[in-house]
N, CA and C of each residue as an Amber inpcrd file, in Angstrom:
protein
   582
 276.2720000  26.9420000 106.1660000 277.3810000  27.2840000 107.0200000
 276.8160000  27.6550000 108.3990000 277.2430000  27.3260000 109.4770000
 276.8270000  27.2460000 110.5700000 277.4010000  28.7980000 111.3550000
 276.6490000  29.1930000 112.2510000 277.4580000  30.8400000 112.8460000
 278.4210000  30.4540000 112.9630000 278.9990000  29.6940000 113.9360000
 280.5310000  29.5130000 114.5810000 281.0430000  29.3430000 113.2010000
 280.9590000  28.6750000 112.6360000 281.8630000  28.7520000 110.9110000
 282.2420000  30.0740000 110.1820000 280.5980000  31.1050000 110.2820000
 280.6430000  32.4080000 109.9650000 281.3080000  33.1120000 110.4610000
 281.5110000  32.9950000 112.1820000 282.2280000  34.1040000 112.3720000
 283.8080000  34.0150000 112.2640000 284.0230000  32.5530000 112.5380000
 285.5050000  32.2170000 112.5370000 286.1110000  32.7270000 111.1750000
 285.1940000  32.8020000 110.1340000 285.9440000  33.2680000 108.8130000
 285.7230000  35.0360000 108.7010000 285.0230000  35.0170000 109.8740000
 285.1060000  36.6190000 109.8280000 286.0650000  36.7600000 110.8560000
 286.4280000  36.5380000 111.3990000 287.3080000  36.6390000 111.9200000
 288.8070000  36.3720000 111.4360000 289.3340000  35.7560000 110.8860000
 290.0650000  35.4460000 109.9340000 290.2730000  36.2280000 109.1130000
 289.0660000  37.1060000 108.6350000 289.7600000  37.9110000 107.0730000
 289.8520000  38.9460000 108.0080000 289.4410000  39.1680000 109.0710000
 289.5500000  40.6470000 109.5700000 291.3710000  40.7170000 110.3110000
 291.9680000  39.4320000 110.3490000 292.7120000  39.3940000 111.1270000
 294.1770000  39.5560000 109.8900000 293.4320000  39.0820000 109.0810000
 294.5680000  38.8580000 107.4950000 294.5150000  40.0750000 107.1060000
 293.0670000  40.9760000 107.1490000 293.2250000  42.4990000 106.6220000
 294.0530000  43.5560000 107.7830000 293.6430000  43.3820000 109.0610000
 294.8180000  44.0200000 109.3380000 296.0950000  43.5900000 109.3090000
 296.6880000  42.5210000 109.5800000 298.1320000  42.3950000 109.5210000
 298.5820000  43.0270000 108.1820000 298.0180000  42.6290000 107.0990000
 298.1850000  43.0410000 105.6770000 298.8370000  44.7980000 105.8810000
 297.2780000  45.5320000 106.6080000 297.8960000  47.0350000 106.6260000
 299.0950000  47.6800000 107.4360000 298.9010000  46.4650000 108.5990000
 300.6330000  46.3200000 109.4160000 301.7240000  46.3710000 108.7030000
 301.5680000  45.2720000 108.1500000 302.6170000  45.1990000 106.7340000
 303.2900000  46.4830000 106.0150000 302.4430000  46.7250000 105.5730000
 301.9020000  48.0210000 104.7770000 303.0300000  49.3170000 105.4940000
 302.6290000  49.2370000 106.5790000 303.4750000  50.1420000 107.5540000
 304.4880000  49.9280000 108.0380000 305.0450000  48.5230000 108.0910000
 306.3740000  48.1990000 108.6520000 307.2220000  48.6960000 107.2540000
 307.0520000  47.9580000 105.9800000 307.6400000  47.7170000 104.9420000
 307.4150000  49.7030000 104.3320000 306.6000000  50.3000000 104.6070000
 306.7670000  52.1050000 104.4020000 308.3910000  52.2650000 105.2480000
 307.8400000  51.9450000 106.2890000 308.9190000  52.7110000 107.4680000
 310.4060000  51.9870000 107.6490000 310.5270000  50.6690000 106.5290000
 311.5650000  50.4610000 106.9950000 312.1940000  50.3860000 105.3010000
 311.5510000  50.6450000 104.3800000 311.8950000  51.2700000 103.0290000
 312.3800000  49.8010000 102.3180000 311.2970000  48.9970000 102.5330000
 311.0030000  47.3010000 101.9810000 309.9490000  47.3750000 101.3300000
 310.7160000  47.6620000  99.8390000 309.4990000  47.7370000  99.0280000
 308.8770000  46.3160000  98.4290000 309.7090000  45.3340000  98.7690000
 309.2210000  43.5960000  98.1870000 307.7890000  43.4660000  99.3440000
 308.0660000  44.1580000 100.8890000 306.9640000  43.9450000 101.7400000
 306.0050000  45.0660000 101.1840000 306.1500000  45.7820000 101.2190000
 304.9740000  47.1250000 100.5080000 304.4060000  45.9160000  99.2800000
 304.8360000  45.8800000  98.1520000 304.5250000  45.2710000  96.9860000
 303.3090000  44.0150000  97.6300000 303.3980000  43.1200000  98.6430000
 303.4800000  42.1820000  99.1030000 301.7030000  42.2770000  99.5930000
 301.4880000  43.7090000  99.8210000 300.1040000  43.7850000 100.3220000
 299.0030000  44.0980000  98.9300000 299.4740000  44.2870000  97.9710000
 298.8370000  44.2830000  97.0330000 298.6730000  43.5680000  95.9010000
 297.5520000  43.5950000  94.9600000 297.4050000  42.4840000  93.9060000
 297.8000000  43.4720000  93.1460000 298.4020000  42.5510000  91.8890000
 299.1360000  42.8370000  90.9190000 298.0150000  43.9070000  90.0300000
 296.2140000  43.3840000  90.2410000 296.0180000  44.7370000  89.2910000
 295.2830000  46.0080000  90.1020000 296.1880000  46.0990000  91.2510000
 295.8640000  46.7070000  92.2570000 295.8990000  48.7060000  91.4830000
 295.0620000  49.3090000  92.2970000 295.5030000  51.2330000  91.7590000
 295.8230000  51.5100000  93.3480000 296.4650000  52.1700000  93.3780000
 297.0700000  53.1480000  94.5070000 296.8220000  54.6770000  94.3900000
 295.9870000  55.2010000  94.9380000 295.5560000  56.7620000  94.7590000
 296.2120000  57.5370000  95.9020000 297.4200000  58.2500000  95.7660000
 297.9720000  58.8370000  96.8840000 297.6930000  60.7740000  96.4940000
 296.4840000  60.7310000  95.9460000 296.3780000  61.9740000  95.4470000
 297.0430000  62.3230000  93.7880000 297.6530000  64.1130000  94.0400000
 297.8730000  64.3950000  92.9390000 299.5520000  63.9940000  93.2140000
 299.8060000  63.1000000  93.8540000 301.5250000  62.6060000  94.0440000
 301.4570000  61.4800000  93.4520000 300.5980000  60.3500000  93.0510000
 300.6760000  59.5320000  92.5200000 299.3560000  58.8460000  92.3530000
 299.5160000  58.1660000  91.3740000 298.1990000  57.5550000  91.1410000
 298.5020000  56.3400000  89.7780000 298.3170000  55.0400000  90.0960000
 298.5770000  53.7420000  89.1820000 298.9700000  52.3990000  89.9480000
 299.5410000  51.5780000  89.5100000 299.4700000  49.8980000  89.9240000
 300.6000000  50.2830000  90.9330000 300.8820000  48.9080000  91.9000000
 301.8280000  48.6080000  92.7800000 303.0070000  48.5740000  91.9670000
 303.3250000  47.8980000  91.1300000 304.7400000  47.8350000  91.1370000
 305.5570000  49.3760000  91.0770000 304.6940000  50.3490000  89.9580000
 304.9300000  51.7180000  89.9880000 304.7100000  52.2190000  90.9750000
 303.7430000  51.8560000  91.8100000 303.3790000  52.6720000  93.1070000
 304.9220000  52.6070000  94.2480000 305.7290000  51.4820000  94.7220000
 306.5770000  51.0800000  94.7290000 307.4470000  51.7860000  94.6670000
 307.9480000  51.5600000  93.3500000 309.0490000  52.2970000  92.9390000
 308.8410000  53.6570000  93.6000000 307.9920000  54.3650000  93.3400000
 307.9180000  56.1240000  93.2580000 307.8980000  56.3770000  94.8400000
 306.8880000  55.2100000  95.6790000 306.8480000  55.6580000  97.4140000
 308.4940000  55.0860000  97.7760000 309.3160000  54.1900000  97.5430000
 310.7500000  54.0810000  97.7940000 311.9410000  55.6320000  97.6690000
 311.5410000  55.7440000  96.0360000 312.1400000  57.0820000  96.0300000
 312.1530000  58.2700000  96.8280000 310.9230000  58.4050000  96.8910000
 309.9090000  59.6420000  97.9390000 310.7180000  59.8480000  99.0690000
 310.2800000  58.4050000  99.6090000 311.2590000  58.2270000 101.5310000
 312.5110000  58.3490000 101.7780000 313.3830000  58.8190000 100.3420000
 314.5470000  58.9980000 100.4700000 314.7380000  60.2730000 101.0540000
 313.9480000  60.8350000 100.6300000 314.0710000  62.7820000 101.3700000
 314.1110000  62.2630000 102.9430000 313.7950000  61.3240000 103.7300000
 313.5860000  61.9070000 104.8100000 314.2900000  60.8320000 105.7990000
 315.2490000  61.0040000 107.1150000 315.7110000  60.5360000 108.1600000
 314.8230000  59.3790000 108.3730000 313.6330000  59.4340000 108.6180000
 313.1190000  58.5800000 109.5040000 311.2980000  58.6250000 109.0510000
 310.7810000  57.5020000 109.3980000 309.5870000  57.6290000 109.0260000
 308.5050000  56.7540000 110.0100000 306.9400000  56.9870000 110.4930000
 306.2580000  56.5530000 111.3610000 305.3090000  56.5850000 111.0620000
 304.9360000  55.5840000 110.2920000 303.1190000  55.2390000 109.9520000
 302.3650000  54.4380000 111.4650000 301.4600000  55.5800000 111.4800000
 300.8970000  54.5140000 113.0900000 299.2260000  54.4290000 112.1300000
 298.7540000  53.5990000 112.3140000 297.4310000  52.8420000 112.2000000
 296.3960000  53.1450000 113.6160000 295.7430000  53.6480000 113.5480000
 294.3140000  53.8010000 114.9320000 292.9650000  53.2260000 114.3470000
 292.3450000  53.9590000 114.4380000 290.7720000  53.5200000 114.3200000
 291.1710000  52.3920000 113.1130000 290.4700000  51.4580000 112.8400000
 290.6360000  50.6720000 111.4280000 288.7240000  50.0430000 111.4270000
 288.2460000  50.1970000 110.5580000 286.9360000  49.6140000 110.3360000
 286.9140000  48.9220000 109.0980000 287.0070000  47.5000000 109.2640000
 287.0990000  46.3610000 108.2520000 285.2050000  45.7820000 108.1860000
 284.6550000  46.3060000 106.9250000 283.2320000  45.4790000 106.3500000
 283.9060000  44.3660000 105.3480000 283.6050000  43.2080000 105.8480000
 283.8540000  42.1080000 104.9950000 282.3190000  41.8600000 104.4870000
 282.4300000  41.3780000 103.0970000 281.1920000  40.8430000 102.6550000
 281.9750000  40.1220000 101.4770000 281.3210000  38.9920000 101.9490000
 282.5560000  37.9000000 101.0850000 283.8990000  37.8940000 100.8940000
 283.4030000  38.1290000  99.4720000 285.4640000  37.7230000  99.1840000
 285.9790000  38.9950000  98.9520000 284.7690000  40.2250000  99.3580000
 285.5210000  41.6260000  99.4520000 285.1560000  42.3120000 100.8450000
 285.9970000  43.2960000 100.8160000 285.7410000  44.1560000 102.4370000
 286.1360000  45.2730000 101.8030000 285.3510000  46.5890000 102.7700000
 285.8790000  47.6820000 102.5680000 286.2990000  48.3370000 104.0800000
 287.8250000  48.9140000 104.0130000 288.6350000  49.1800000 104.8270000
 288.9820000  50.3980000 105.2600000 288.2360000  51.1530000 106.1360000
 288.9570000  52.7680000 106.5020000 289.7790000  52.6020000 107.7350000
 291.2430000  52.9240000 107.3670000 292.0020000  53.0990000 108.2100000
 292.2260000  54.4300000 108.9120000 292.6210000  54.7850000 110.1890000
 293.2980000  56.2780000 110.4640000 294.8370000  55.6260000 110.4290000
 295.1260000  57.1960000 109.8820000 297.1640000  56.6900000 109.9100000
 297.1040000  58.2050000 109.9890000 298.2410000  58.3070000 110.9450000
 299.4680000  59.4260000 111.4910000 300.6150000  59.3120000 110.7460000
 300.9920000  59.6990000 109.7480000 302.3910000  59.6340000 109.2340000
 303.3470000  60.6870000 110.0900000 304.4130000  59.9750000 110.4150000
 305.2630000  61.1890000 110.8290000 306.8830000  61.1250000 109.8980000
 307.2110000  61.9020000 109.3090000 308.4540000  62.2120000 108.5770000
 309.1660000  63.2470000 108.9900000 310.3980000  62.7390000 109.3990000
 311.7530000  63.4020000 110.1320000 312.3510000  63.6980000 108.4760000
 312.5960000  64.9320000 108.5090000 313.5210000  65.3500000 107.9460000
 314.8730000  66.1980000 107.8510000 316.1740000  66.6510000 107.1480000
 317.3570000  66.9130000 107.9250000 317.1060000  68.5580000 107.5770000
 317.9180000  69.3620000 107.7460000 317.9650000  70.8840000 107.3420000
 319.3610000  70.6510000 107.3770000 319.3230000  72.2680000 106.8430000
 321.1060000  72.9150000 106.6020000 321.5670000  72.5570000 107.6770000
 321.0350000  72.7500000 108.6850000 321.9510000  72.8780000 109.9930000
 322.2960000  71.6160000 110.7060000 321.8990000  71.7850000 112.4200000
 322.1110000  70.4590000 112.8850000 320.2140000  69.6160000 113.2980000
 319.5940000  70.6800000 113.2370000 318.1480000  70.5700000 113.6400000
 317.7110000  69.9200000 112.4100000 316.4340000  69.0020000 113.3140000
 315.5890000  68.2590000 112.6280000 314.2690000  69.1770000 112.8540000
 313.5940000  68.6980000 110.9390000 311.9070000  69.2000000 111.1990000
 311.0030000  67.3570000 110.8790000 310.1290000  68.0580000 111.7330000
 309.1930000  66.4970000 111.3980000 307.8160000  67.4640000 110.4140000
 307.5080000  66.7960000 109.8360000 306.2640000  66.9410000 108.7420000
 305.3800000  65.6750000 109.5670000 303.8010000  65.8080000 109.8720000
 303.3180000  65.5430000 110.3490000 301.8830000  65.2810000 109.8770000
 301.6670000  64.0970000 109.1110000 300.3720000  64.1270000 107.7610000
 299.4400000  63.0480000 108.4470000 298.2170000  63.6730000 108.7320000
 297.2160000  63.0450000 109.0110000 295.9660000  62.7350000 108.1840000
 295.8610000  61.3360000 107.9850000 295.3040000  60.8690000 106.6930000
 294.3630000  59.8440000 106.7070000 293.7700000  59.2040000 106.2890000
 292.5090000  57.7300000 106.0590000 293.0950000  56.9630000 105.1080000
 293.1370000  55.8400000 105.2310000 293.2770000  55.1100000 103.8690000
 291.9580000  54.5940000 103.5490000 291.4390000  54.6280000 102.6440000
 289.9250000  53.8360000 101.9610000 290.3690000  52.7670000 100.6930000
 289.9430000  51.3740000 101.5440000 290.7160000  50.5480000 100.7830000
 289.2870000  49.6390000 100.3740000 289.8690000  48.8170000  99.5280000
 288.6370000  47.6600000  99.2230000 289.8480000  46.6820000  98.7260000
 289.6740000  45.2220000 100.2730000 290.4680000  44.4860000  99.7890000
 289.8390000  43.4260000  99.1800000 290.2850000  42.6910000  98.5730000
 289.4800000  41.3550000  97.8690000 290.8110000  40.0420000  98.1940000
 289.9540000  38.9300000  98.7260000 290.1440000  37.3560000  99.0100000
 290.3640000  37.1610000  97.7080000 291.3390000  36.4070000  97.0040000
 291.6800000  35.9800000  95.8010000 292.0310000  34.4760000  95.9400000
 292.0110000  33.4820000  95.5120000 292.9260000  32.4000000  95.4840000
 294.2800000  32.7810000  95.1600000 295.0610000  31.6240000  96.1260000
 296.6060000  32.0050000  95.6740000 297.0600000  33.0980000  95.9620000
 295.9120000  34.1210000  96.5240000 297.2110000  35.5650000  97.1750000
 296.5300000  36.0590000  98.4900000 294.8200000  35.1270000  98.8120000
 294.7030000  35.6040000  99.6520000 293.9030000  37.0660000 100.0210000
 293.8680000  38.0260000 101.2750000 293.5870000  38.9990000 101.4600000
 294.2380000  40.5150000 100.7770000 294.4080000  40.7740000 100.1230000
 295.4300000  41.9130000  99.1430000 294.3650000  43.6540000  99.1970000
 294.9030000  44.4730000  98.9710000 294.7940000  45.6570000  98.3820000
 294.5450000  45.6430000  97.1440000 293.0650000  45.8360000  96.5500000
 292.3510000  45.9630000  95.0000000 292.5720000  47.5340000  94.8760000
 292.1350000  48.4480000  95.5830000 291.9800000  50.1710000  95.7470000
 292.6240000  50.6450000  96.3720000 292.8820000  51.5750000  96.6180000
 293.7180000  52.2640000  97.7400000 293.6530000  53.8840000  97.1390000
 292.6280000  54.3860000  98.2190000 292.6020000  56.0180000  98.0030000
 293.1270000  56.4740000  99.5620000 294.1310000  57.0730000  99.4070000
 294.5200000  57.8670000 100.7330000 293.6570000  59.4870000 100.8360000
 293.0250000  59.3520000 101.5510000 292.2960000  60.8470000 101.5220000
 292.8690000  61.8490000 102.8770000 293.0530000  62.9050000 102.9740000
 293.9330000  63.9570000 103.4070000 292.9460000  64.3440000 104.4450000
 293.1880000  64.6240000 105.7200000 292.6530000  65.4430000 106.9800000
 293.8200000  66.3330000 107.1400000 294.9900000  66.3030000 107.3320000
 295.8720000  67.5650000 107.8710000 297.3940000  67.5330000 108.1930000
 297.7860000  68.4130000 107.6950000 299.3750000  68.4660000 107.9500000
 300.1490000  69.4920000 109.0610000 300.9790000  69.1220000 109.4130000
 301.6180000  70.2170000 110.1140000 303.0550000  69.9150000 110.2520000
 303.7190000  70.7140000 110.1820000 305.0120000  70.9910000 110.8270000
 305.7930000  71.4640000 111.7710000 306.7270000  71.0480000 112.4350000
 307.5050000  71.3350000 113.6400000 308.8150000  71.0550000 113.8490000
 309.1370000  71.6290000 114.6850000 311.0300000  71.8070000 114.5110000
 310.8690000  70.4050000 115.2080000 312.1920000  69.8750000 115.5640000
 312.5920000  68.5920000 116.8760000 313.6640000  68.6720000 117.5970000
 314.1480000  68.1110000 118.4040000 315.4110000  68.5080000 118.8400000
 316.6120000  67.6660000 117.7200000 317.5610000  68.4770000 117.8840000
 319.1670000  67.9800000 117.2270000 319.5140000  67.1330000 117.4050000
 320.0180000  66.1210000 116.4730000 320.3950000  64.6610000 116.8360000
 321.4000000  64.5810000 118.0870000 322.1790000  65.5400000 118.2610000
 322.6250000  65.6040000 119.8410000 322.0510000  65.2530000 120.8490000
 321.0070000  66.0400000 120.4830000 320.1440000  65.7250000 121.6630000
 319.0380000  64.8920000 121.8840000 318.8000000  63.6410000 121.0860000
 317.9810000  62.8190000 120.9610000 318.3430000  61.9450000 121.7680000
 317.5900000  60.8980000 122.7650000 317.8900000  60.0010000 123.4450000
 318.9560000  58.7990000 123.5170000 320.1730000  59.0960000 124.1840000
 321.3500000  57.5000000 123.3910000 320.6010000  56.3910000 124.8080000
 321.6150000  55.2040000 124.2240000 321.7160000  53.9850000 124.5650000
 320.7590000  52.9180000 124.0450000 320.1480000  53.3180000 123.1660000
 318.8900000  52.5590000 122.4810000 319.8180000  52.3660000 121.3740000
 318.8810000  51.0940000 121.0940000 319.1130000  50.6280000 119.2710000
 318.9600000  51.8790000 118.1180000 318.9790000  51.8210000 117.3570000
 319.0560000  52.4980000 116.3430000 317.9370000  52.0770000 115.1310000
 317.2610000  52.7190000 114.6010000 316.2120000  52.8430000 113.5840000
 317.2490000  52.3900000 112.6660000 316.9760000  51.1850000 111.7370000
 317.2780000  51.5520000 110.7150000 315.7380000  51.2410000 109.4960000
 316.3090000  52.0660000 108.3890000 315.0760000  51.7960000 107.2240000
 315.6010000  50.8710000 106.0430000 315.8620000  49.4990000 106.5760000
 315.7810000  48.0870000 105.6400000 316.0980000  47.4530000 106.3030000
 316.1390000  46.1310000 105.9350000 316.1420000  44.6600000 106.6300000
 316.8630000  44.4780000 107.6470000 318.0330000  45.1120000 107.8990000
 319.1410000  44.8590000 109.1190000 318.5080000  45.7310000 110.5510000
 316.9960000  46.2100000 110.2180000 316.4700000  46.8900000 111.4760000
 316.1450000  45.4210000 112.1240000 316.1430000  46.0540000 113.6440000
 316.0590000  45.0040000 115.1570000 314.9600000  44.3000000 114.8260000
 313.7130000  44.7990000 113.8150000 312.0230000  44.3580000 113.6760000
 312.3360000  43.1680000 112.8470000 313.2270000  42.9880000 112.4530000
 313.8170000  42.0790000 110.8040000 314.8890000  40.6780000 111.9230000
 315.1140000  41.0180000 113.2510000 315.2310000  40.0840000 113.7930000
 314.8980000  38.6610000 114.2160000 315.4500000  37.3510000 113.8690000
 314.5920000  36.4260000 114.0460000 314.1280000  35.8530000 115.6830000
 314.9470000  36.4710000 116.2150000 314.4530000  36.3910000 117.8160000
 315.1130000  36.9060000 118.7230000 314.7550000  37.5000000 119.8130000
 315.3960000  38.3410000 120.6620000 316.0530000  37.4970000 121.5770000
 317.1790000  37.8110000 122.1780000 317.9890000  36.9090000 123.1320000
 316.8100000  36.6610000 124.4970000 317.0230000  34.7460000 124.7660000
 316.4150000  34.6010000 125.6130000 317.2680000  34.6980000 127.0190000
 316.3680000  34.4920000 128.3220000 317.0900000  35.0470000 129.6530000
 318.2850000  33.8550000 129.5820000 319.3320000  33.9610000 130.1270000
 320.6010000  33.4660000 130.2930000 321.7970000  33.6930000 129.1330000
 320.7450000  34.0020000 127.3280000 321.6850000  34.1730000 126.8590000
 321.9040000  35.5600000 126.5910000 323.1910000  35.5060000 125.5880000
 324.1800000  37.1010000 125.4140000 322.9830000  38.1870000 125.7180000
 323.7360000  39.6310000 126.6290000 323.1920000  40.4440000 126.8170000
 322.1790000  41.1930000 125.5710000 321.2870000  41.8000000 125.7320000
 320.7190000  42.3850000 124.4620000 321.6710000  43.4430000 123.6820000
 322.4380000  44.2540000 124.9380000 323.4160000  45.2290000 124.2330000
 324.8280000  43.8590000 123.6300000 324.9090000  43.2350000 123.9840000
 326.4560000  42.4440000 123.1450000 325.5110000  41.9080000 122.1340000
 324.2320000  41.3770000 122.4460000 323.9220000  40.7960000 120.9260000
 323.4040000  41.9930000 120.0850000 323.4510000  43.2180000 120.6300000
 322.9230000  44.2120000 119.2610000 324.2630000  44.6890000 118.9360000
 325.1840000  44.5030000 119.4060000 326.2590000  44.9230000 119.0750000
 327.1190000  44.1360000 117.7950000 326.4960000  42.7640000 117.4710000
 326.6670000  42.3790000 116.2400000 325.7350000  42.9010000 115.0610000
 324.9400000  43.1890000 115.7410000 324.2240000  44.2190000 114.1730000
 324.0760000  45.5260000 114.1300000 324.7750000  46.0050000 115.2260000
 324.9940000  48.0860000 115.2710000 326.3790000  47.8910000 115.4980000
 327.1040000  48.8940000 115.0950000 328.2280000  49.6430000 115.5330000
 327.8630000  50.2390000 117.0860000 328.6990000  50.2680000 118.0970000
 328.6570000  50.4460000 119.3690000 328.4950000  52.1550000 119.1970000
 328.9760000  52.7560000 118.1500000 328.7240000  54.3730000 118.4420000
 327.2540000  54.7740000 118.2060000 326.5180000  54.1270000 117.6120000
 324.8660000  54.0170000 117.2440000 324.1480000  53.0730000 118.7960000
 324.9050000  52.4950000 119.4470000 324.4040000  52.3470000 120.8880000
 324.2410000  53.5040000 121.8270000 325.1460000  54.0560000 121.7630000
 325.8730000  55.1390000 122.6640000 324.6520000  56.4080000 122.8300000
């Protein structure tokens, strides 16, 4: 195999392993568990601590349930260090989770979990770049009030967490056609514009 061959396929799995953990984070935050499922092999373990620990499809189920406690959710991805060596790599991600949650009142608290993922993905035929391991290991949490949905920024789109979010769009209006607010206005209610 020639370098330029070498690196192009290193390049390639590095490009399949991150989108994969993209994935990973769109399908958390928008509570798509067929896309969550989607980054892992079937005899995949998921170690999220003493909150869970076993295969994807269970893993799944239990992180869907979980995200129900909370308004809103924000997995961001930073540092990522992908070692490929063959048809395996090992993967430390940084991730910022941020989770909005509601109270009695009108105020929001965000929970604020700062974490690594330590993954080892493996090249398979037929599925590709996937999640074999997955240990989430813990750096730090914190909590903080937010402001009241009153007072959160209007005239923007609206978050939603499943498929009818703006990200699940097949293309954004090009220049000449319908405004972005009349064409989001077929997939929001105008009071979620406002």
């Amino acid at each position: 195999m020639s370098d330029l061959t070498a690196t192009v396929e290193l390049l390639a799995a590095e490009r399949d392993i991150d989108r994969a953990l993209k994935l990973y984070c769109r399908g958390i935050d928008r509570r798509d568990g067929e896309l969550v499922r989607s980054v892992y092999h079937d005899d995949a373990i998921d170690d999220h601590g003493g909150a869970f620990h076993g295969g994807p499809d269970a893993y799944v189920e239990w992180v869907m349930e979980h995200l129900l406690h909370f308004d809103s959710t924000m997995h961001t991805l930073h540092n990522s260090l992908i070692d490929v060596d063959g048809d395996t790599a090992r993967v430390e991600s940084y991730c910022v989770a941020h989770h909005v949650r509601p109270t009695d009142s009108d105020e929001l608290i965000m929970d604020v979990f700062g974490c690594r993922y330590i993954d080892r993905f493996e090249n398979r035929p037929g599925a590709g770049w996937r999640i074999a391991h997955r240990i989430v290991v813990r750096e730090w949490r914190l909590r903080q009030p937010m402001l009241s949905e009153a007072e959160q920024p209007r005239g923007f789109a609206r978050s939603r967490r499943d498929r009818s979010d703006l990200s699940y769009m097949g293309r954004l209006p090009a220049r000449g056609e319908d405004s972005v607010a009349g064409m989001l206005s077929r997939w929001w209610p105008a009071s979620d514009l406002a």
